[in-house]
MDTraj code that builds the backbone (N, CA, C; nanometers):
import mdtraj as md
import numpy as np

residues = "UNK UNK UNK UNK UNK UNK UNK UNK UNK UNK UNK UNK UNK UNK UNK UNK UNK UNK UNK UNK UNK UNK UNK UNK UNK UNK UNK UNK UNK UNK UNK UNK UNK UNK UNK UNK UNK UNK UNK UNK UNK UNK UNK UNK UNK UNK UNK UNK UNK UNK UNK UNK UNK UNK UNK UNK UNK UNK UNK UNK UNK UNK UNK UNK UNK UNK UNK UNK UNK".split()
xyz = np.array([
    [8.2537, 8.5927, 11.1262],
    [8.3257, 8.6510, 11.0135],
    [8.4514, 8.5673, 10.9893],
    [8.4163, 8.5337, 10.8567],
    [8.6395, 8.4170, 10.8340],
    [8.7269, 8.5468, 10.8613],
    [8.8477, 8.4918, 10.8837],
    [8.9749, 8.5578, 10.9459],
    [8.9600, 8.6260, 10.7588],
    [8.9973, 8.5689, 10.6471],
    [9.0400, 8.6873, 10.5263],
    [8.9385, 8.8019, 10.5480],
    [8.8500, 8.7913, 10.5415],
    [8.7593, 8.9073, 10.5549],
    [8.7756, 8.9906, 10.6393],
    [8.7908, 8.9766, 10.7884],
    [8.8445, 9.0430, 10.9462],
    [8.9640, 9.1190, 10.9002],
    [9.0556, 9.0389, 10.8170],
    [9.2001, 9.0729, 10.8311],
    [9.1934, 9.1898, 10.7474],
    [9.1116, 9.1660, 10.6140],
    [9.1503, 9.2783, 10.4833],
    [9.0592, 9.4168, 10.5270],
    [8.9830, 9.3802, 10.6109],
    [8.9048, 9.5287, 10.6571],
    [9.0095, 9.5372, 10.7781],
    [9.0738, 9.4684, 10.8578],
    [9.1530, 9.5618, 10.9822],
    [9.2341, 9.6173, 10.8630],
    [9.3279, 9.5477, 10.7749],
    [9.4552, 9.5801, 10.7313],
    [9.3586, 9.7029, 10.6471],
    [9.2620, 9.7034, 10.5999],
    [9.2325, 9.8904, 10.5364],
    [9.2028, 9.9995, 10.6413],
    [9.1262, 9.9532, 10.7559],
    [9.1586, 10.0598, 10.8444],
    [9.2705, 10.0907, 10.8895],
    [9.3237, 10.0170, 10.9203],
    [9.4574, 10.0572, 11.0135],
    [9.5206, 10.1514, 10.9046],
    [9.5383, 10.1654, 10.7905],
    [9.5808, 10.2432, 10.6670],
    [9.5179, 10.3294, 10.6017],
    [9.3987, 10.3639, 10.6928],
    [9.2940, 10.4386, 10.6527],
    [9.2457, 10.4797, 10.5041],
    [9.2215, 10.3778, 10.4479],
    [9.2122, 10.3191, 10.2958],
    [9.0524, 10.3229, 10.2934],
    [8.9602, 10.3404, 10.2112],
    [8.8204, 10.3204, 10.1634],
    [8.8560, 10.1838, 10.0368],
    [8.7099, 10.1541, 10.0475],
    [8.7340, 9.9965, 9.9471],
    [8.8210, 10.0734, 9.8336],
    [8.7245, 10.1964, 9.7901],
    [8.8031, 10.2192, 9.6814],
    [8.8961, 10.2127, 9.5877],
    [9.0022, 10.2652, 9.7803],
    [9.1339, 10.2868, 9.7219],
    [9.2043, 10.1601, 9.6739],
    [9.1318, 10.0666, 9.7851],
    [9.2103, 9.9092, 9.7324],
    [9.1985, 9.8773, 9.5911],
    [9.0241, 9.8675, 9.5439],
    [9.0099, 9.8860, 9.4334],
    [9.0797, 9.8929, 9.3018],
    [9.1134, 10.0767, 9.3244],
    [9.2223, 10.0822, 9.2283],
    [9.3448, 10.0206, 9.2089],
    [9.4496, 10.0393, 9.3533],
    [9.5354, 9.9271, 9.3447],
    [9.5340, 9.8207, 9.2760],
    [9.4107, 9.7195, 9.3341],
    [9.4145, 9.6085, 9.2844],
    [9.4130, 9.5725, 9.1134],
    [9.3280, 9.7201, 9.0830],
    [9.2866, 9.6805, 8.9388],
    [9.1439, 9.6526, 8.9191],
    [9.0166, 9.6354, 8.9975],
    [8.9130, 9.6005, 9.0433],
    [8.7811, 9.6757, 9.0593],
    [8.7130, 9.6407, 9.0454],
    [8.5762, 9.7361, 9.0662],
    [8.5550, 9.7330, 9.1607],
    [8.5232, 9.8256, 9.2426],
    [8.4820, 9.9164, 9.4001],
    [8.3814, 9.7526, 9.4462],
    [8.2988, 9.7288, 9.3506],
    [8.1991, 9.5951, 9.4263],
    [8.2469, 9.4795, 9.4965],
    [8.4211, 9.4282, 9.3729],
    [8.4749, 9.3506, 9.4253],
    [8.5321, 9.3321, 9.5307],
    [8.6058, 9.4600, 9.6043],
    [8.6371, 9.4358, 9.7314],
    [8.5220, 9.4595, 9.8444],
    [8.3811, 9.5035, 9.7849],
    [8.3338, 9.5172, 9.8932],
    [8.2776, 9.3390, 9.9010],
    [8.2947, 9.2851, 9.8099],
    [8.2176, 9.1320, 9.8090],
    [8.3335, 9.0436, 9.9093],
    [8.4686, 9.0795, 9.8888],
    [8.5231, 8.9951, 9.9847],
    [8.5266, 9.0607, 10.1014],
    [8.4995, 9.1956, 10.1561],
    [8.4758, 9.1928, 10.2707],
    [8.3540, 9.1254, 10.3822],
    [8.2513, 9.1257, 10.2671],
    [8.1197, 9.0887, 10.2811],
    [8.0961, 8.9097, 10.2900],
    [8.2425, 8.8609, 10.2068],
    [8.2474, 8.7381, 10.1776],
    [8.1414, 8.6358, 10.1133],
    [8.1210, 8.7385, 10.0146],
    [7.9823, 8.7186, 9.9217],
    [8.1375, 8.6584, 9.8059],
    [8.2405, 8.6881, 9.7695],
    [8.3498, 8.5942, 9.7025],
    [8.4625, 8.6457, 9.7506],
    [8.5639, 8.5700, 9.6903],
    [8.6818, 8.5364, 9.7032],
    [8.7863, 8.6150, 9.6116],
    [8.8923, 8.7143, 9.6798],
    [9.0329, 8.6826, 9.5579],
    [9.0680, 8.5551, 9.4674],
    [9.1179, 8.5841, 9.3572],
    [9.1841, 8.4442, 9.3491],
    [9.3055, 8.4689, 9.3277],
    [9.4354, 8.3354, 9.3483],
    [9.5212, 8.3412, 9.3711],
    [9.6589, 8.4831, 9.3609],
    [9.6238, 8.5036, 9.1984],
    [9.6987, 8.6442, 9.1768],
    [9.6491, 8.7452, 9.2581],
    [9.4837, 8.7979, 9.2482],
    [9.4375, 8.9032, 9.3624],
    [9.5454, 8.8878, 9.4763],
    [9.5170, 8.7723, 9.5536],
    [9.5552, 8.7428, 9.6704],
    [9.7065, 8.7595, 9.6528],
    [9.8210, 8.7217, 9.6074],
    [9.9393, 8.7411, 9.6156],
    [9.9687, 8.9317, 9.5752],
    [9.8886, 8.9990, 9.5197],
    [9.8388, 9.1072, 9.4845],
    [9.8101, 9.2204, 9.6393],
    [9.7304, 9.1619, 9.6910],
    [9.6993, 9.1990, 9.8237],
    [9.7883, 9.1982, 9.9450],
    [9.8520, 9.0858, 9.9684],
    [9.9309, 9.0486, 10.0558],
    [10.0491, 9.1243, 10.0077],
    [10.1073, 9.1401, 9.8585],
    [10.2365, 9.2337, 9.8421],
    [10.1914, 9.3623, 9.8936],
    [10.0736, 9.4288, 9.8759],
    [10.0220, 9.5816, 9.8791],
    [10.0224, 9.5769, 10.0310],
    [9.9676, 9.5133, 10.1440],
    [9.9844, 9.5210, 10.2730],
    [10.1035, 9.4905, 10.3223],
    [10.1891, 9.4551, 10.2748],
    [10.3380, 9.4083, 10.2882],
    [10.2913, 9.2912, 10.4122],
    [10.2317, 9.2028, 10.3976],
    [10.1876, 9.0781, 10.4697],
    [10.2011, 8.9315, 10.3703],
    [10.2084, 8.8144, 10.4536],
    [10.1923, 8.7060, 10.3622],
    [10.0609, 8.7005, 10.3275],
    [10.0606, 8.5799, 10.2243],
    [9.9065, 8.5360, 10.2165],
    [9.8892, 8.4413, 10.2915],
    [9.9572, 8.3803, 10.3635],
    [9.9173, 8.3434, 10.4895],
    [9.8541, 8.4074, 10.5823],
    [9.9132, 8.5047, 10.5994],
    [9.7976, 8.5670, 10.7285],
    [9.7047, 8.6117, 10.6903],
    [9.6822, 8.6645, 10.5452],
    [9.5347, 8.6873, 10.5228],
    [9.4624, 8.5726, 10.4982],
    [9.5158, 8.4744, 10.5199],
    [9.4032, 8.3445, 10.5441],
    [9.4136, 8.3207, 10.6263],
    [9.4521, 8.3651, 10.7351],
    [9.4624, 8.3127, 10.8929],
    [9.5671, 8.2153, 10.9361],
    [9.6708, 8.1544, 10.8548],
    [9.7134, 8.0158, 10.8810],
    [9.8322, 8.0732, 10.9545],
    [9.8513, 8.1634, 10.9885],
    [9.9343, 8.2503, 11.0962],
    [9.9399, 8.3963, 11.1435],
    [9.9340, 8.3861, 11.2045],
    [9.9122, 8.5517, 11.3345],
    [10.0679, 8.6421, 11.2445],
    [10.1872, 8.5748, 11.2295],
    [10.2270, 8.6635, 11.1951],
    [10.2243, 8.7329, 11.0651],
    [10.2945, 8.8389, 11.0786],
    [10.2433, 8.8860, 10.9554],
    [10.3385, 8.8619, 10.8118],
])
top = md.Topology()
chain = top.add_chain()
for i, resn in enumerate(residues, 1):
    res = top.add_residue(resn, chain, resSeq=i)
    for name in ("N", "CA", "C"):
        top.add_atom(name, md.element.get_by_symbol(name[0]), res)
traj = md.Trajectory(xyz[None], top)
């Protein structure tokens, strides 16, 4: 499994979130986040700066390029 995918399903459990809820947040159809968990595709850049503000994390760590958060 790539680290974005690992990371965005720990970071919804740990917050006990369903794709859903990300979903809405994001603005997104329920499929789309289940495709990047699945890593069937990708955020792109806005998603991703989108995501990383909503987890209060960089987008670095949801690409793995550091442990911290």
């Amino acid at each position: 499994m790539d680290i974005f995918r690992k990371r965005l399903r720990e970071l919804r459990f740990e917050r006990d979130l369903k794709q859903t809820d990300i979903a809405k947040v994001m603005n997104v159809v329920f499929g789309t986040i289940s495709n990047w968990e699945r890593g069937l595709s990708s955020p792109n850049i806005e998603e991703l700066k989108r995501l990383a503000d909503f987890f209060d994390v960089s987008a670095d760590y949801l690409l793995g390029r550091t442990d911290n958060y």
